[in-house]
N, C-alpha and C positions, 0 to 999 in steps of 0.2 A: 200648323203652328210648330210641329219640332222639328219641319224642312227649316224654314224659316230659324228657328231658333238656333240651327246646327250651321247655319249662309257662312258667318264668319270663322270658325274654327274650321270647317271643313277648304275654305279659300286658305286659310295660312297654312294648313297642313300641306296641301296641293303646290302650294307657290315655296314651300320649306324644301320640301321632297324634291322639287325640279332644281332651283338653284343649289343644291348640294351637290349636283354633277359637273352645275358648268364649269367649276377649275380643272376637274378632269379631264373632262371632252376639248378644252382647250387647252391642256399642258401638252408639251411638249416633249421629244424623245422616246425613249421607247414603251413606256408608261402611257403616252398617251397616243399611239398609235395604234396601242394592245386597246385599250379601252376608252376610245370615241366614238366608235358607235355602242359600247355597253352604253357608256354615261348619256349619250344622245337620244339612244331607247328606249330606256329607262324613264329619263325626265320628260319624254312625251306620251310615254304608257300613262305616267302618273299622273299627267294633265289631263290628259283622256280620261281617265278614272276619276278625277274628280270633275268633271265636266256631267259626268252621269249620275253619280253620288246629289249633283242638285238639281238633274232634269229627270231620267226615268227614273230611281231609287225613289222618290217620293211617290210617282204617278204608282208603279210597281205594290207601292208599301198599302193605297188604298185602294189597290184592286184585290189585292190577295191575303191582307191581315184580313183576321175576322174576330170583331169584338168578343173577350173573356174566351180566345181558340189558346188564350197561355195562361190561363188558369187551370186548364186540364190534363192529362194524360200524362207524357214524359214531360212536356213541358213547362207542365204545375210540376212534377217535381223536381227540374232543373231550375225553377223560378225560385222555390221554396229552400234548394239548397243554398240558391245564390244570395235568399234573404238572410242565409242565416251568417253566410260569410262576411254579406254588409255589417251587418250589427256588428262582427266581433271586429272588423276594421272600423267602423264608427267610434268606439270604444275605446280602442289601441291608438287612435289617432287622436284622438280627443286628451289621452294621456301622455301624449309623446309632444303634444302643444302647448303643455304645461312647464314639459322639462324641456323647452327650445334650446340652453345655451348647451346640454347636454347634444341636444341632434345636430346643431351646426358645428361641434366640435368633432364629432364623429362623421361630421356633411367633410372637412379640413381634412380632417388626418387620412380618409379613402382618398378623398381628393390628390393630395399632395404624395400619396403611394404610386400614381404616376408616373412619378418621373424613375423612380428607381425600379419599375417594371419597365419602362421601355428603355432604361439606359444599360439594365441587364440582361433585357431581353435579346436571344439567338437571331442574327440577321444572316438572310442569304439574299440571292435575286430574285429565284423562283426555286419551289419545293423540288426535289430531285425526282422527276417521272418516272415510270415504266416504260419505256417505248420498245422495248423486243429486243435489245441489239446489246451486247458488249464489242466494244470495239478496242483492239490493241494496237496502240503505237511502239514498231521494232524499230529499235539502234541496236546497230552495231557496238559491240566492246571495243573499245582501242583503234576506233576503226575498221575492221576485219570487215571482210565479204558475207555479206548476211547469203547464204545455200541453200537454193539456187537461185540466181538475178530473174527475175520478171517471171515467175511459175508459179502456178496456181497453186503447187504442195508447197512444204518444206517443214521445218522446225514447229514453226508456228502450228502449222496447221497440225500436225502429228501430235504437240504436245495441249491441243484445245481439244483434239479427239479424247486423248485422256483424260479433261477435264470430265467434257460432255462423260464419258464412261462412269466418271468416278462420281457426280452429283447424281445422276441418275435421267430420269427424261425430263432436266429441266430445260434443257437446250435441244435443236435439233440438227446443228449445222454450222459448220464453220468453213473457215477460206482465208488466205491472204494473197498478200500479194510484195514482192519483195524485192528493192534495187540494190544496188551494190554497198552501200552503206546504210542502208532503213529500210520499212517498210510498215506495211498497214494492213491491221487483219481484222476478226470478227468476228462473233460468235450468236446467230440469229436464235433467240428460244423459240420456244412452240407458242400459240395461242393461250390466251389468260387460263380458258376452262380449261386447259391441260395440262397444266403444271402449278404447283404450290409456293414455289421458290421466287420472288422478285428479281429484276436483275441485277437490280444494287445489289444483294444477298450473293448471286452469281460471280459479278465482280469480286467480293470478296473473296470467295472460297477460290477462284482460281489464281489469284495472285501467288499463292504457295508453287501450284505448279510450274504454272509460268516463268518463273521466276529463276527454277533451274532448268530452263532450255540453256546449253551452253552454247559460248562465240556469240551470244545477242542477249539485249535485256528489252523484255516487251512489258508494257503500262496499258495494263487494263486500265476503259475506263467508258462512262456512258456519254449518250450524246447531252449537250447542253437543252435543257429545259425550254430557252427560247431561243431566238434567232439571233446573231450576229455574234454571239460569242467565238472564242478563239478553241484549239486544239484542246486547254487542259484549263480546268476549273478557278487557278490557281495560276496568277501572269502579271507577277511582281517586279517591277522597272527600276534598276538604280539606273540614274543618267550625272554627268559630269561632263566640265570640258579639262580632267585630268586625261593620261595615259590610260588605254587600256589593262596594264599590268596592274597598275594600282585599282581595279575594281575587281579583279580575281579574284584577291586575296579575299576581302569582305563575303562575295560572293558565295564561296566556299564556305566562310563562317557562317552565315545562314542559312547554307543549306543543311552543312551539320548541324545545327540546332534545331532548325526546322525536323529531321529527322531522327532525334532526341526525342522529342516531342510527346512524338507516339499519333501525330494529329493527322500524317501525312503516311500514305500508300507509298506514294512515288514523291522524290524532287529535285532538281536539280537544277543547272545554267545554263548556258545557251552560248556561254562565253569559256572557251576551250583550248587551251596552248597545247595542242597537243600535235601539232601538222607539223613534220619535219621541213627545215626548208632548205637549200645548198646554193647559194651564191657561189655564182663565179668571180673571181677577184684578181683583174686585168692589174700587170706589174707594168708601170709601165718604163722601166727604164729598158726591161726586156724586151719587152713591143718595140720599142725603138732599134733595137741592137739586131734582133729579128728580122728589120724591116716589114712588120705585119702594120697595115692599119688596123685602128680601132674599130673604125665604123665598120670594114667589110667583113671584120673577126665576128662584129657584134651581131651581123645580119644575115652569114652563114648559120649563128648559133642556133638565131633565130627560124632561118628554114628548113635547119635538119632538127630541133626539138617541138618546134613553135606548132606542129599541123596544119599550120594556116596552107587554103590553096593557091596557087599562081594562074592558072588556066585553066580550063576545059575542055574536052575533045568530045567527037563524035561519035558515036557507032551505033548504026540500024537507028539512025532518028531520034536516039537518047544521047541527051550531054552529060559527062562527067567530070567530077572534080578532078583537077593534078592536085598532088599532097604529096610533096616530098619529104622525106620523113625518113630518119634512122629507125632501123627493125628495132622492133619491142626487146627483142633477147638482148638486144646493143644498150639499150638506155635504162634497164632495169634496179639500176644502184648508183648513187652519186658516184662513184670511183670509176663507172664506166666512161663519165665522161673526161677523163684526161687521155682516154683512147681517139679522142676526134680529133679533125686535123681542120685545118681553116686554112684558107688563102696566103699566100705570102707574097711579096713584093714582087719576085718576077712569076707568079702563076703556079709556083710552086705550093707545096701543099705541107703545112708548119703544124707539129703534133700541137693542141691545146695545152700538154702540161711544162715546156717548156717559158712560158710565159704566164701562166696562169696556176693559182692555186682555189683550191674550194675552201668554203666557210660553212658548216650546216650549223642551223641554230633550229629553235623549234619557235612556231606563231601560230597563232588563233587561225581556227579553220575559215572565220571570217568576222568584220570588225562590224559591230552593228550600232546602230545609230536609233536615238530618239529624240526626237522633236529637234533634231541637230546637234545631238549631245553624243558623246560618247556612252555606252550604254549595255547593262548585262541584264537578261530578264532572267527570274527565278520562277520557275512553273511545276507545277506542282499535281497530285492527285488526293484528293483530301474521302476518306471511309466515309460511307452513308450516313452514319450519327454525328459526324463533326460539320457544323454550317462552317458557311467558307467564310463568313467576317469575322471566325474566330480564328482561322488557320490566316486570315489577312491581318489580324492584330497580333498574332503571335512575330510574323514577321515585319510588322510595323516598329514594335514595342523593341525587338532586337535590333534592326536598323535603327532607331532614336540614339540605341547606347554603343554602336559603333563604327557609325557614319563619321567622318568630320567634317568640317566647314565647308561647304562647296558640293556636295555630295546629294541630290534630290531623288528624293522618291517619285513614283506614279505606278500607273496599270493601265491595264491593258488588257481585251477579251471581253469575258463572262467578269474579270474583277473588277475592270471600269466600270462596265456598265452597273455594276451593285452599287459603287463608290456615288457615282454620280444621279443615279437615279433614287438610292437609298437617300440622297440630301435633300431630294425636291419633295421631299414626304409632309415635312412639318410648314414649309409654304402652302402646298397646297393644301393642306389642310386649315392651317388658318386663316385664308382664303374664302373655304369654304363656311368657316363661324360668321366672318365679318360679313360674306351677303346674306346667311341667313338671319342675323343682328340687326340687318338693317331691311331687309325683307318685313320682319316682323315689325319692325320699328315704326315703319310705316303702315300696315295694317291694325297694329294696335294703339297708333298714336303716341305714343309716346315708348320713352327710353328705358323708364325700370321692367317694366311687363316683358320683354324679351330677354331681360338679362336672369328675370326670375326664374323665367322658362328654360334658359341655356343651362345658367348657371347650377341650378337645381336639379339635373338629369345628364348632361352630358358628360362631365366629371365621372361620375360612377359608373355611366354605363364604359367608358374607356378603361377606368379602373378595373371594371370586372374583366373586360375583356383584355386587357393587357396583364393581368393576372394569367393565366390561362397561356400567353405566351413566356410569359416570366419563368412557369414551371415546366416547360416544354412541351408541352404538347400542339404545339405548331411553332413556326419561330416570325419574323416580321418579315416579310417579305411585300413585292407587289399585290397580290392578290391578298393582303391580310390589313394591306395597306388602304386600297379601296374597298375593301369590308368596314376596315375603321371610318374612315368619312362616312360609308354606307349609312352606319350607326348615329352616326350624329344625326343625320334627316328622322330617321324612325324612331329615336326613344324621343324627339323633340317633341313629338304629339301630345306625348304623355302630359308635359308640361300648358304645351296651349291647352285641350281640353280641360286642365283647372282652372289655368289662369283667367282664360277667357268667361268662363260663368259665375269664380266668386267676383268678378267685375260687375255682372252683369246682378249678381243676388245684392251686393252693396247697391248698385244703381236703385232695388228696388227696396230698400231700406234698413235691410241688414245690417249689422256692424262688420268690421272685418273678420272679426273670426269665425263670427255663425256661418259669413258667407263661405271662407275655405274651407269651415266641415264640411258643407252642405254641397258644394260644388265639387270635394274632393270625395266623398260620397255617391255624389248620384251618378259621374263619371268614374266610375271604378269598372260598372260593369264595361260600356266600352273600351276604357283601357286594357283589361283585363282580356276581352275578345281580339282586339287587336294584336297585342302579342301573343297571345296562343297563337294566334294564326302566322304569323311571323315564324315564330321559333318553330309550330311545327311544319310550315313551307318550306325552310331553311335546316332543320335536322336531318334531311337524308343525305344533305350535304359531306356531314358528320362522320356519316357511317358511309360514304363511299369510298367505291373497290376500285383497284384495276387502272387502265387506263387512264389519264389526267387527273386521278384522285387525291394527287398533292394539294394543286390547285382549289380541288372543292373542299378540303379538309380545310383548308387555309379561312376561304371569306366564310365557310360553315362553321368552325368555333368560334371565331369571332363577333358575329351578328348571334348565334345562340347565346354563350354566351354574356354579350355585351346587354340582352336585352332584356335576359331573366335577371340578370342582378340591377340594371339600372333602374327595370321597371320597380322591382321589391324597393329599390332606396327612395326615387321619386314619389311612388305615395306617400312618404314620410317629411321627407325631406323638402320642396317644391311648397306643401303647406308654411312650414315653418320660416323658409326663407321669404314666403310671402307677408307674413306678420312681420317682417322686420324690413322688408322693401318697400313693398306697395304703399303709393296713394290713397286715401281715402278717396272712396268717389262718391260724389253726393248726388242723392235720387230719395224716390221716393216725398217723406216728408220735408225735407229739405228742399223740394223743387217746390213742392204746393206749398211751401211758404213765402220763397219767392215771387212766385206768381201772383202772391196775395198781396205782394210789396210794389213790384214795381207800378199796375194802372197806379195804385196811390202814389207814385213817387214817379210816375208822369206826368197826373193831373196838377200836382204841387209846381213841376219844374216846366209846366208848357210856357204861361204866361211870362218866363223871364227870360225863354229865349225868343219868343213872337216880338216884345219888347227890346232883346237884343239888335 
């Protein structure tokens, strides 16, 4: 009888649980590439699990209960504690159905704390990891030769020894490696059990020193959390189809204020008038007077500066390039070249600076493009305490007030991917309400009974749990993000297991209200086991260390919790909203009164349709 009793609540719990993943498993990008087979294994554990829940868990339950085995020992006094708990929630709840307009008013006002929990809530993409490694990006100052080109020592490394010396044994090793104007170095720490310092923490403290290696400026910074992001945290896009000179200027202004700030390690632009450049500038009334042509002026110029080769030769089996080419010492300063000579009309050989004058001006080391726009990106390195959708609104908020007309923002890296994948959060998630809405809708026949369920429990447990990121202790990200959906499947139970038997106590003649005590009573203790078992599954989450532990920190407050506060409101609340939703259902004496109507209002109505 209680297999039987438990067939419907246990199938909507089942069929709640699975469809909560499919917008997951089916979204797209990178959100759901990370998590298709979570959501996919997940909703077939849970299928499986309720599959057994109504085949062996019954057989199970009368092979191995044994009548009056829990009236005795610890478990007469876990029974007797838990009567004592019923009573005083019988009682509380019995009073709190008196003062309804009081609990749906307090059901509103958590409710409606929502929005301003998740619209202040700390957004990143993923929680910043431990992975082992600080890694530094060298530029060169003003250009300069970073010393020495392609070797395994130099600056870098000498001044990451120091680090390593100065932190103590949080690191074990370092290296770079360096070309002629940048490079790229490292700093690998030791094993979790060996050291007490994170490497975020790392990163920080060696910025100081780094910072004064001279003739180069190197950017500590760790590797991106998940895949496909770009070089630096922090990869801010103006595009225009103005001149590049006109995005400098902006450029610059954001980056001083972004480093004003106090939010940002490192930042700067990608867009740099800083390459000297010397045109040569053919007179041509003198070319003429000269007798030089232009073109054979312009293609001598070309194969004594240009390096291009013209031919190839042999020796011992190997081919070589021809590269003719003025010596390096020759070409080292724009003024050397009015020492070159070029062809003249009869084969003679005419100095360059007779006809020609130089022009240097200074130009971007190169002209970069976005989406075909002209374009400067601002990239940035943002401290372990600042989330990056806070260092991306700082420089949204300052581009809004001095961008002008024509002028568009974007990103790019690790900040796309947060922009873009941060927006698919509230689809998928309302997605995920609407098949559960109508999953239910259908197993309970009709429309208010799921909305009593939803409405009554999911509100608060988001609330609780978007509390929690509100005050920082995790921020919103991917993994806090499908914790939140997570939550909506699991505190939903809460609600069928009332909803579903004061149905069932009205069917048997109950009123509405005896039925919700009665139902919200004698299901307490299962709700009550259910999330204990939940929250304590889910807490070591909480308290994890070490490697990936952002990650579990993330869907572990969330689901903890979302579920201790939603469950504490749902016993209250879930009752109350069903006194003001629900149908009467009629059972009981109501049936056997009909029964007792209609043969008589058969035998009345036979002879005029036999007649009809």
């Amino acid at each position: 009888d209680a297999a039987r009793e438990l067939v419907g609540p246990i199938i909507s719990m089942t069929i709640t649980l699975a469809a909560v993943y499919a917008p997951v498993g089916i979204q797209g990008g990178l959100t759901g590439a990370l998590f298709r087979e979570f959501a996919f294994t997940l909703a077939g554990a849970v299928t499986v699990s309720g599959i057994v829940a109504l085949t062996l868990s019954p057989m199970m339950g009368s092979r191995l209960l044994k009548a009056g085995a829990s009236e005795r020992g610890f478990a007469g006094w876990v029974n007797r504690r838990f009567e004592s708990v019923r009573r005083a929630y019988t009682h509380t709840l019995t009073g709190t159905l008196r003062y309804r307009p009081v609990v749906l008013t307090l059901w509103a006002i958590i409710a409606v704390l929502i929005v301003p929990f998740y619209m202040f809530s700390q957004r990143e993409l993923a929680p910043a990891e431990d992975q082992g490694v600080v890694f530094g990006v060298i530029n060169s100052r003003n250009r300069a030769p970073v010393n020495p080109p392609w070797m395994p020592t130099g600056a870098y490394t000498a001044a990451s020894v120091m680090v390593i010396e100065m932190i103590g044994p949080t690191s074990s090793r370092a290296a770079s490696m360096a070309a002629r104007s940048g490079g790229f170095g490292g700093m690998v720490t030791k094993p979790w059990s060996e050291r007490k310092k994170t490497a975020q923490q790392l990163l920080v403290e060696s910025t100081g020193p780094l910072s004064k290696i001279a003739g180069i400026r190197v950017i500590p910074l760790t590797p991106s959390p998940l895949p496909g992001g770009g070089d630096f945290p922090v990869d801010f896009v103006i595009a225009t189809p103005a001149e590049p000179q006109q995005l400098v200027g902006f450029a610059q202004q954001l980056v001083g204020d972004a480093m004003k700030s106090g939010m940002f390690i490192y930042a700067d632009s990608d867009l740099k008038f800083d390459q000297p450049q010397t045109e040569v500038v053919f007179d041509r009334d003198k070319i003429r007077s000269q007798g030089v042509d232009m073109s054979q002026a312009g293609q001598d110029l070309s194969t004594l500066l240009g390096g291009n080769y013209v031919n190839r030769f042999s020796i011992q089996g190997r081919s070589y390039k021809v590269i003719p080419q003025v010596k390096r010492v020759e070409r080292l300063t724009p003024d050397q070249l009015s020492q070159i000579y070029v062809t003249g009309s009869k084969n003679d050989m005419v100095p360059l600076s007779t006809f020609a004058s130089l022009k240097t001006s200074t130009q971007p080391r190169g002209l970069k493009k976005f989406q075909q726009l002209n374009s400067v990106r601002i990239q940035g390195v943002v401290p372990p305490n600042v989330p990056l959708d806070k260092a991306l609104r700082l420089l949204e908020d300052d581009a809004a007030k001095i961008l002008p007309q024509g002028f568009t923002i974007d990103y790019a890296g690790e900040s796309r991917q947060l922009r873009v994948e941060g927006s698919k959060f509230l689809g998928t998630f309302l997605l995920s309400g609407i098949l559960i809405y109508l999953v239910l809708a259908a197993q309970f026949e009709s429309f208010r009974d799921p909305f009593i369920i939803l409405v009554g429990s999911v509100p608060l447990a988001l609330s609780g749990a978007l509390m929690f990121s509100f005050l920082g202790f995790t921020t919103l990200n991917i993994y806090s993000q499908v914790g939140l959906i997570t939550l909506v499947g699991l505190v939903s139970k809460n609600g069928i297991l009332i909803v579903e038997f004061a149905n069932h106590l009205q069917e048997t003649g109950l009123n509405k209200l005896d039925a919700v005590i009665g139902a919200a009573t004698t299901r307490l203790r299962p709700i009550l086991m259910t999330t204990a078992a939940t929250v304590i599954g889910h807490f070591p989450l909480v308290l994890a260390k070490g490697p990936g532990a952002g990650a579990r920190n993330s869907i572990g407050i969330m689901l903890v919790s979302g579920m201790i506060i939603g469950t504490l409101f749902t016993l209250f609340v879930v009752p109350s909203i069903y006194m003001l939703v629900a149908r009467t259902h009629r059972g009981g004496e109501a049936d056997a009164e009909l029964e007792s109507i209609l043969p008589e209002a058969t035998e009345n109505e036979l002879p005029r349709y036999v007649a009809g």
